[in-house]
C-alpha positions in Angstrom: 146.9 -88.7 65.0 143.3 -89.8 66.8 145.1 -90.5 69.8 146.7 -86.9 69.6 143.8 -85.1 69.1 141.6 -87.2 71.6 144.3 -85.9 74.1 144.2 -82.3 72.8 140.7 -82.4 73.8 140.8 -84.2 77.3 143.9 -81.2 78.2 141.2 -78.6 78.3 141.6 -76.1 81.0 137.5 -76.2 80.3 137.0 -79.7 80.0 134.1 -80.1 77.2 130.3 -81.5 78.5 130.9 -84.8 76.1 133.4 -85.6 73.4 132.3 -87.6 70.6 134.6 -89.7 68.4 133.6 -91.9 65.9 136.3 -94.2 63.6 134.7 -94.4 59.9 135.1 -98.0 59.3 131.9 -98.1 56.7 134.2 -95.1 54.9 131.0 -93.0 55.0 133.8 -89.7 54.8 134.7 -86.7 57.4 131.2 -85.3 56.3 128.9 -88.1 57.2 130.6 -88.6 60.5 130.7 -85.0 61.5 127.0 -84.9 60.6 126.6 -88.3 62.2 128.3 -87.3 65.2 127.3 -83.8 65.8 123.1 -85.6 66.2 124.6 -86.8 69.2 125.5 -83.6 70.5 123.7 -83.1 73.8 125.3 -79.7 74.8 124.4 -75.8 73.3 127.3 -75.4 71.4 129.9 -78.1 69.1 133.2 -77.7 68.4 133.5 -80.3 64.9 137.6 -81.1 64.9 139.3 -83.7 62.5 141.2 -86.3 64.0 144.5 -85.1 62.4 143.8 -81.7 64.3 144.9 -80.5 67.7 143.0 -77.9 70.3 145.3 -76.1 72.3 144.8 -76.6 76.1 142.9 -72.9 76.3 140.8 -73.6 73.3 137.4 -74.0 74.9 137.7 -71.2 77.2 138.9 -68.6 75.0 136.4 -69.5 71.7 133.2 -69.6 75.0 134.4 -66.7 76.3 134.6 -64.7 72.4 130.8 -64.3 71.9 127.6 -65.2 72.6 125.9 -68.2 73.0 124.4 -68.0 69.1 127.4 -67.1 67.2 129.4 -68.7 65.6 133.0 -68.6 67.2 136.6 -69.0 65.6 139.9 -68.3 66.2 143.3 -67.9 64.6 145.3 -71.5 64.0 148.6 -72.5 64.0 149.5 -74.7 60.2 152.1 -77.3 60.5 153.7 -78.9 58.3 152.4 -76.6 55.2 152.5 -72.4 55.0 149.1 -71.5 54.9 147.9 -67.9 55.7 146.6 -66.6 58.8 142.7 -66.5 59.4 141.6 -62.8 60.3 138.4 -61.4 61.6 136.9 -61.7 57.6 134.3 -64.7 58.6 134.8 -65.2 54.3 138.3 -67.0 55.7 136.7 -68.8 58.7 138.7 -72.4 59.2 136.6 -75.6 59.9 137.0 -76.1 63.2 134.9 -73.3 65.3 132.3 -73.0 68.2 129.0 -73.7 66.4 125.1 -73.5 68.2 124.0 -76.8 68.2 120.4 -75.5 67.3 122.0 -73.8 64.0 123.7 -77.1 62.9 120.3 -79.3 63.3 118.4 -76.3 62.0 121.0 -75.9 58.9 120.8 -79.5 58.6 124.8 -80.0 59.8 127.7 -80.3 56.3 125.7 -81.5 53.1 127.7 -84.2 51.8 127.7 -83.1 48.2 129.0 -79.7 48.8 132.7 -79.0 48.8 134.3 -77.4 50.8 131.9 -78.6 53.3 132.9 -76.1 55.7 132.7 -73.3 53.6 129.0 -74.4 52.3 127.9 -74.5 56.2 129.2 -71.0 56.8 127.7 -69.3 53.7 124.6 -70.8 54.9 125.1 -69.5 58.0 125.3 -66.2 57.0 122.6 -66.4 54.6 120.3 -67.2 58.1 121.6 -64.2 59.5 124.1 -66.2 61.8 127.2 -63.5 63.8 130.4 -64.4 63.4 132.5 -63.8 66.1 136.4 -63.6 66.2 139.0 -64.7 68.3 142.3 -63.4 67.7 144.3 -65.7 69.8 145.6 -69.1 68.3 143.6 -72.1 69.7 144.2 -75.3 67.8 146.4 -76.5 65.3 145.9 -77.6 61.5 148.5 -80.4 60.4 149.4 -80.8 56.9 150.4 -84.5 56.6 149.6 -85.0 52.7 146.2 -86.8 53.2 144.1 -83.5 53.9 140.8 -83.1 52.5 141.5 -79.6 52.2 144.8 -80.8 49.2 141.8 -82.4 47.1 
């Protein structure tokens, strides 16, 4: 699934400033990496996506192109594998995998591993800093159900 996703990214029709990808051999979990990872992150804005997830080829363009620079952007998703129902413009649904400001991640201090959903802990946060959420309604990536997800536990 890595090597799916790592293509996902690299079909861009915006090709991202740097993609980060980090295999958890110390089984740290998704939240320490992400974290981990998203330190790294030289550009304005991240776009955290697990490795069993796919971007479309017009996901970039479309989430930089729904808001400004310091909101956080998301978009509708395609499930496979799983029915799961759709995301909608109520940030209280938002999906993990959106267009956050780097700045708001470091300043936020990024998923805290002892919260779950990790996701949803960030985004309440978020909002609690006065964060805008901004809505894409197009589909942009894809969420597989495969039986391991975090999101079954």
């Amino acid at each position: 699934m890595l090597a799916e996703c790592i293509a996902s990214v690299a079909a861009q029709t915006r090709p991202p400033l740097e993609h980060l990808i980090c295999v958890d051999y110390e089984r740290a979990g998704v939240v320490a990496t992400t974290n981990r990872l998203c330190g790294f992150a030289r550009g304005d804005r991240i776009l955290p996506i697990a490795d069993d997830d796919l971007l479309l080829p017009e996901c970039l363009e479309k989430l930089e192109g729904g808001g400004p620079p310091d909101a956080i952007v998301y978009s509708e998703m395609r499930v496979e594998g799983e029915w799961w129902p759709p995301v909608g413009p109520d940030p209280q649904t938002l999906p993990s995998t959106a267009l956050i400001p780097t700045e708001l991640w470091h300043r936020l201090g990024g998923y805290r591993v002892t919260q779950r959903p990790e996701d949803q802990d960030f985004w309440q946060r978020a909002r609690e800093a006065g964060t805008r959420f901004c809505y894409v309604p197009d589909v942009t990536w894809v969420y597989r159900f495969w039986g391991g997800n975090i999101s079954r536990r």
